[in-house]
Each structure stands twice: as structure tokens, then as C-alpha cells.
C-alpha positions as CSV (number, residue, x, y, z in Angstrom):
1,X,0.0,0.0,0.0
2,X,1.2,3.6,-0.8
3,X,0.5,6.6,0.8
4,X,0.4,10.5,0.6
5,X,3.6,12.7,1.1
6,X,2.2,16.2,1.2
7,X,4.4,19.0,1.2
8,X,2.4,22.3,0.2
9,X,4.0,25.3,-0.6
10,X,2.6,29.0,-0.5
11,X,4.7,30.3,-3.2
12,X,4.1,34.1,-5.0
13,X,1.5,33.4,-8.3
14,X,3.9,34.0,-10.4
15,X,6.4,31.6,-9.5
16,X,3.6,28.9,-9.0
17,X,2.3,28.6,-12.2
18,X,4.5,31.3,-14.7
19,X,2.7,33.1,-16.8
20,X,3.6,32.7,-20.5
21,X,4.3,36.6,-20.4
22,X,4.4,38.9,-18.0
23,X,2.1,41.1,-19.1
24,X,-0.5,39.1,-18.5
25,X,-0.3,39.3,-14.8
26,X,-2.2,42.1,-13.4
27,X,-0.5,45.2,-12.0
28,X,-2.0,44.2,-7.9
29,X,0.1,41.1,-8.4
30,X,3.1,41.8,-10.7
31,X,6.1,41.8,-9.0
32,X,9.5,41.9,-10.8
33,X,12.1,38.0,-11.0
34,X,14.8,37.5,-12.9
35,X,14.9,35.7,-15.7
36,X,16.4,32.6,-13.7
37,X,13.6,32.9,-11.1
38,X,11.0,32.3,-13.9
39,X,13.4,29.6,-15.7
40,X,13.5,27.9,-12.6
41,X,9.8,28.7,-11.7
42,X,8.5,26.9,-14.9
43,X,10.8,23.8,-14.7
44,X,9.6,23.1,-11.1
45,X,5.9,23.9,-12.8
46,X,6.7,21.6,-15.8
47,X,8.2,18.9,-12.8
48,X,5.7,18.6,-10.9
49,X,2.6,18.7,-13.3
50,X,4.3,15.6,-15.5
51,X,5.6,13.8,-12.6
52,X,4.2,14.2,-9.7
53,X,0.8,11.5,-8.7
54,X,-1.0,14.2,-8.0
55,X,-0.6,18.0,-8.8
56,X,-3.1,20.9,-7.9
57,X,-3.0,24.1,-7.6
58,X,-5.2,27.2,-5.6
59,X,-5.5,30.8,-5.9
60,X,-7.3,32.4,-3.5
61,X,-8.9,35.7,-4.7
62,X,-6.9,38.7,-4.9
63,X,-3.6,37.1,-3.1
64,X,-0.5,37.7,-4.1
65,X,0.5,34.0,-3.3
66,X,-1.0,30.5,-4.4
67,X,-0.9,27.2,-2.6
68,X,1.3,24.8,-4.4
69,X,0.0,21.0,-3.5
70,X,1.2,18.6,-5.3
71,X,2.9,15.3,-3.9
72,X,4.3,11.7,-4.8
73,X,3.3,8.3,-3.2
74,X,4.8,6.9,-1.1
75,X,5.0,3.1,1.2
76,X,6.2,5.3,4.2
77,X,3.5,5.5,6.8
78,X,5.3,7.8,8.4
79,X,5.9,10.5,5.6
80,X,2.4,9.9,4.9
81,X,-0.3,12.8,5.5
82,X,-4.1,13.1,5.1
83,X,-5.8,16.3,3.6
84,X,-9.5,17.3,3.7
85,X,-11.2,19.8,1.4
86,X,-13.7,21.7,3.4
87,X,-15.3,23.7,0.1
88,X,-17.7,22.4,-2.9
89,X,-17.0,23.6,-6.6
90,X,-19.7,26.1,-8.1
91,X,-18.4,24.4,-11.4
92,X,-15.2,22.8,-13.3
93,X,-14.5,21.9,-16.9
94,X,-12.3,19.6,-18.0
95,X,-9.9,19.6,-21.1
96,X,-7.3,16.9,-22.8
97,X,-3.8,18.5,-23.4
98,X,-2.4,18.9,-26.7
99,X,1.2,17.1,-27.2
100,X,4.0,19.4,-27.8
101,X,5.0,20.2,-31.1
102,X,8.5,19.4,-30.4
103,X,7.9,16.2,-28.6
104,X,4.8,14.8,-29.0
105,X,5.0,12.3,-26.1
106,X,4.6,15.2,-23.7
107,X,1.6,17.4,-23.1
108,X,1.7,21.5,-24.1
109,X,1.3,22.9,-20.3
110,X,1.2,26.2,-22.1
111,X,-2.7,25.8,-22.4
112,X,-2.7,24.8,-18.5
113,X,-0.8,28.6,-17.9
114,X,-3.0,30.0,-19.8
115,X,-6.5,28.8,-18.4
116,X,-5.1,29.6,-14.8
117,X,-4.1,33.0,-15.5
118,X,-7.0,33.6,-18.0
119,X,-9.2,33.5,-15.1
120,X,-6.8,35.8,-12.3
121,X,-7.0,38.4,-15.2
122,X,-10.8,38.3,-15.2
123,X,-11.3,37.9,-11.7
124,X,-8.9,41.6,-11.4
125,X,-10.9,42.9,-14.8
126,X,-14.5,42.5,-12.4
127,X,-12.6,44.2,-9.4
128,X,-12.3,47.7,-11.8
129,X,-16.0,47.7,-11.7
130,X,-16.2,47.7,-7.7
131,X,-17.3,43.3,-8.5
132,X,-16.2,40.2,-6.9
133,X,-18.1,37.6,-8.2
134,X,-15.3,34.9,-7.3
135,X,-15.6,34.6,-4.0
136,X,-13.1,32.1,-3.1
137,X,-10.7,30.5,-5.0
138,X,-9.8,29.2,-8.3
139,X,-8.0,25.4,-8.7
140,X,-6.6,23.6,-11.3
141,X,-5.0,19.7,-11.6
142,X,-3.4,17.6,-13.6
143,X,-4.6,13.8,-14.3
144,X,-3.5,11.1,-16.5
145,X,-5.7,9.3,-19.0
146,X,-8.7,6.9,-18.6
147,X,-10.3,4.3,-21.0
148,X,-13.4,4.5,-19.2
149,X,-16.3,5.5,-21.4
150,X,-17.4,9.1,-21.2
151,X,-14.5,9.7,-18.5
152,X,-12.9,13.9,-19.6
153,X,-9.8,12.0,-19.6
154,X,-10.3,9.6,-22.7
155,X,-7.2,7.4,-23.5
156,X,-5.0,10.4,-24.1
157,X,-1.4,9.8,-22.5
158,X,-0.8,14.0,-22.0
159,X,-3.1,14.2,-19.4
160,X,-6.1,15.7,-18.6
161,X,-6.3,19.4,-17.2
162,X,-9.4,20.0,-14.8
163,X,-9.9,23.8,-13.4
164,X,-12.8,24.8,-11.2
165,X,-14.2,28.4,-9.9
166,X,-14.9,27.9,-6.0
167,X,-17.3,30.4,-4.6
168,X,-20.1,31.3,-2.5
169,X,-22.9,30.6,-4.8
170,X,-25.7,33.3,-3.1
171,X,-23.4,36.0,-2.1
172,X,-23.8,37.9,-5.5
173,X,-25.8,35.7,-8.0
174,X,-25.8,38.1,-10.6
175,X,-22.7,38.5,-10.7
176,X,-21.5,34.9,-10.1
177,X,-23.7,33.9,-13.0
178,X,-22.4,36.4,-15.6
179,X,-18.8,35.5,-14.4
180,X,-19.2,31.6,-15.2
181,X,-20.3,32.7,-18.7
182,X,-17.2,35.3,-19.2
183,X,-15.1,32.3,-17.8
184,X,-16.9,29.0,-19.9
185,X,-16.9,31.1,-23.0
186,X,-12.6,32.0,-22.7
187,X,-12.5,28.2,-21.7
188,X,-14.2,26.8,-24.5
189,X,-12.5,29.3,-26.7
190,X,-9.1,27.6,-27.3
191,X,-7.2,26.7,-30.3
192,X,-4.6,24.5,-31.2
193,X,-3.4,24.5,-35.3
194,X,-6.9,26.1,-36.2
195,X,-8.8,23.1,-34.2
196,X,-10.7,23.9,-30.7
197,X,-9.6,21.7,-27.8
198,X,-12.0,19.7,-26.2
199,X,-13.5,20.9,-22.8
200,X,-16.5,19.8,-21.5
201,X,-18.0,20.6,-17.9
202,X,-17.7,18.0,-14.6
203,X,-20.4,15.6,-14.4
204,X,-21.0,16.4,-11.1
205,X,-20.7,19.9,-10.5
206,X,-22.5,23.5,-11.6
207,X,-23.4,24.0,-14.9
208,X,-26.7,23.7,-16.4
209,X,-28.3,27.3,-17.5
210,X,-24.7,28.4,-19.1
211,X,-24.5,29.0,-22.4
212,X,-21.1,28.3,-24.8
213,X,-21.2,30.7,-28.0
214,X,-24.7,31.4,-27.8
215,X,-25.1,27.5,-27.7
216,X,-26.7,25.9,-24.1
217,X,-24.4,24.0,-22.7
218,X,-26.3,20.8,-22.8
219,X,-25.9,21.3,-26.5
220,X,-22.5,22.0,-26.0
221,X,-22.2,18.2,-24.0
222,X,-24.7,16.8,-26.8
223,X,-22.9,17.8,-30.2
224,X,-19.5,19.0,-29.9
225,X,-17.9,17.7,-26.2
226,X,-18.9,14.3,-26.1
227,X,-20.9,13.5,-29.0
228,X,-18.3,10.8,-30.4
229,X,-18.2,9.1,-27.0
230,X,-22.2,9.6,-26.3
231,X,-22.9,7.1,-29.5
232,X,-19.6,4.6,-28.3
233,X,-21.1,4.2,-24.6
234,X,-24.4,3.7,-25.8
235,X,-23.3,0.7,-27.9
236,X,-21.1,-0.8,-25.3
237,X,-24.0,-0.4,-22.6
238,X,-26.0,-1.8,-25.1
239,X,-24.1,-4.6,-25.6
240,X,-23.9,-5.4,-21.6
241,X,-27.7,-5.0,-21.3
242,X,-27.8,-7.7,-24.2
243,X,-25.9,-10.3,-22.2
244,X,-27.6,-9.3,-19.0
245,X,-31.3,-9.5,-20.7
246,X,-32.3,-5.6,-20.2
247,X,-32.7,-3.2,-22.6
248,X,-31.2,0.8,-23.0
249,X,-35.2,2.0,-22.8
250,X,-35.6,0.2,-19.8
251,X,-32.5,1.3,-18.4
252,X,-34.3,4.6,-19.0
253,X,-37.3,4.1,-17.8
254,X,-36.0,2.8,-14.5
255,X,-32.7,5.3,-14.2
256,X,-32.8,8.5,-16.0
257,X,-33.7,11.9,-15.2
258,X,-34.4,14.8,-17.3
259,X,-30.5,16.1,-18.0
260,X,-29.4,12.7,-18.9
261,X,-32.4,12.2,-21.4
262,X,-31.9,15.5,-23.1
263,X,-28.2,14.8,-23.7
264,X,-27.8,10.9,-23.8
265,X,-31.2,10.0,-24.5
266,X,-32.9,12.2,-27.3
């Protein structure tokens, strides 16, 4: 059996997850390294989002500094740790990485900068209108692959980046609601050689009533996230009801809701 070494760090946002370029970070948090402190920065970045077992990452709103938690396993009891997680998501999307250009057996973190501090930039654009509609913090982590049907992760071997948007969802509605469209519409946005990654919303969190390019984001699950993988894991449930002696409609009839028919089901 292996166990959990935990050894966050609170280190400045820059130096946590480096910003592709520095003008990105807003001026409340810029704060001048040298060139070495953001070589270094990234490598330890790069480090532990490849090889660590697990790697996430928080920033709280408006600090200066994140909270770096990422750790290996280990078969020491006594190096081992246990963490708890006291807060729900609001919501989290998912996205596969894209495999470097110059070595596609790794993943591009670049997209993983850039989601992170896509977000911190927003969160400070909302604070010029006197608006705080992130009311706790923002997370991000780094997962292998999974051949699991309908799993985010699909069989990709760069990993799988999942960032969520933790707040406190009737302090300012309004506002909350129009910041997770600002923030799903930059997340589904992305590119890579003229083709737009895949990103799709957790299962289990926050999202119905958003809207992706004037699209609902059931349509969004439907026809362009999972649509591929909808028709596969129907088939391959189909094919286990077939040996079991139950059918997909009764497997409706008996277990579906509203959500699941208008995306699996219709």
C-alpha cells in the first residue's frame, strides 16, 4: 500500500504557475524575478505537473500568493499525511492537453498557464467595476488518461487538465452567473493548429443554465464535447444489457432523469 507525502507550498502566483508573459499578470500582483527565477519557476511547474501522482493548484482571490500541493506516493506510513477539502465547486471543466510540437510524447502545459491566469486576469478585470463575483478561489490539476467510457480524460497519455471556480454561490448571484459565462466562453474558446480543444464541464458539479457561443451547454455536452463518445457508450451499454437481458429504454425508464435524457437520451 502507498501513501500520501504532502508537502504544500505557498509560493508568489507568479512563480507557482508562470505566466507565458508577464504582461499578463495584473498590475495588484506583478512583482518583478529574474529571468532565472521564472526559468526555474516553470521547470519546477513543468516537474511537478508531469511527474508528480497528484498536482493541484489554488489561488485564493486577490492574493499575491498560491498554494502549491502537489505530492508523490509513497509506502512510508510515516511521511504519509491526510488532507481534507472543506469547500464544494460552483463548477469545473475539463480539457485533454495537446502534445507538444517538439515532442509529442509530452503534453503543451502552455494551455494549462494559460487557463489559470485567463481567469486571475478576469477575476482583477470585475474588481475595476467595484465586483467580486469569485468569492473564493480558483483550482486547477493535472490527471493522467482513462479508457473509461465518457470519463474527460479519454485514453489520451498527455493528461487531462481539470480547473474549477470555488465560490459562494448566493453572495452575489448576478454576478456569479455572468462571471461563469465570461469564464466558460474563454475556456471553450481555445485553439490548437486552427482546431478547438475539447472541454467539457464536470459531471458532477454547476453548470446547467450556461451558455457556450450562444449555444446551451447541454448542446454543447450533446454535439460537440462528447458527442463521439455519447454514440460509443451507448453501444457498449447496449451490448452489456444484451448479455444481462435488459434493454437501453428500460435502463431509461428505471434510471434516468431529465439532464441525462436531453443529452444521452434524445
Amino acid at each position: 500500500m502507498t501513501h500520501a507525502t504532502l508537502r504544500p507550498k505557498k509560493m508568489p502566483i507568479s512563480l507557482a504557475m508562470p505566466p507565458l508573459w508577464v504582461s499578463e499578470v495584473p498590475w495588484a500582483l506583478y512583482k518583478h524575478w529574474t529571468e532565472k527565477d521564472t526559468a526555474d519557476a516553470k521547470a519546477d511547474f513543468e516537474k511537478r505537473a508531469t511527474e508528480d501522482y497528484y498536482a493541484e493548484w489554488f489561488w485564493y482571490t486577490y492574493q499575491s500568493m498560491a498554494w502549491v500541493n502537489t505530492w508523490k506516493a509513497t509506502s512510508d506510513l510515516d511521511r504519509s499525511q491526510r488532507q481534507s477539502q472543506p469547500w464544494l465547486a460552483r463548477y469545473e471543466f475539463e480539457m485533454r492537453l495537446p502534445a507538444l510540437h517538439s515532442d509529442p510524447s509530452e503534453p503543451d502545459l502552455s494551455i494549462v498557464q494559460r487557463v489559470w491566469w485567463d481567469v486571475i486576469k478576469l477575476v482583477h478585470a470585475e474588481a475595476k467595476n467595484a465586483r467580486s463575483p469569485m468569492c473564493l478561489t480558483l483550482e486547477l490539476g493535472i490527471m493522467g488518461g482513462s479508457d473509461m467510457a465518457m470519463a474527460p480524460q479519454g485514453s489520451t497519455d498527455g493528461g487531462t487538465a481539470s480547473i474549477k471556480v470555488l465560490t459562494v454561490p448566493n453572495a452575489v448571484p448576478e454576478e456569479g452567473e455572468e462571471f461563469e459565462r465570461k469564464v466558460a466562453n474563454v475556456w471553450t474558446g481555445y485553439e490548437v493548429d486552427s482546431a478547438k480543444l475539447k472541454i467539457r464541464p464536470h459531471w458532477a458539479k454547476e453548470w446547467q443554465g450556461l451558455k457556450v457561443s450562444d449555444k446551451s451547454i447541454e448542446q454543447h455536452m450533446k454535439k460537440t464535447a462528447s458527442e463521439g463518445e455519447i454514440v460509443q457508450f451507448k453501444k457498449q451499454l447496449a451490448e452489456v444489457g444484451s448479455s444481462q437481458g435488459w434493454t437501453l429504454d428500460e435502463l431509461q425508464n428505471g434510471f434516468s432523469n431529465e439532464l441525462w435524457d436531453d443529452i444521452i437520451n434524445a
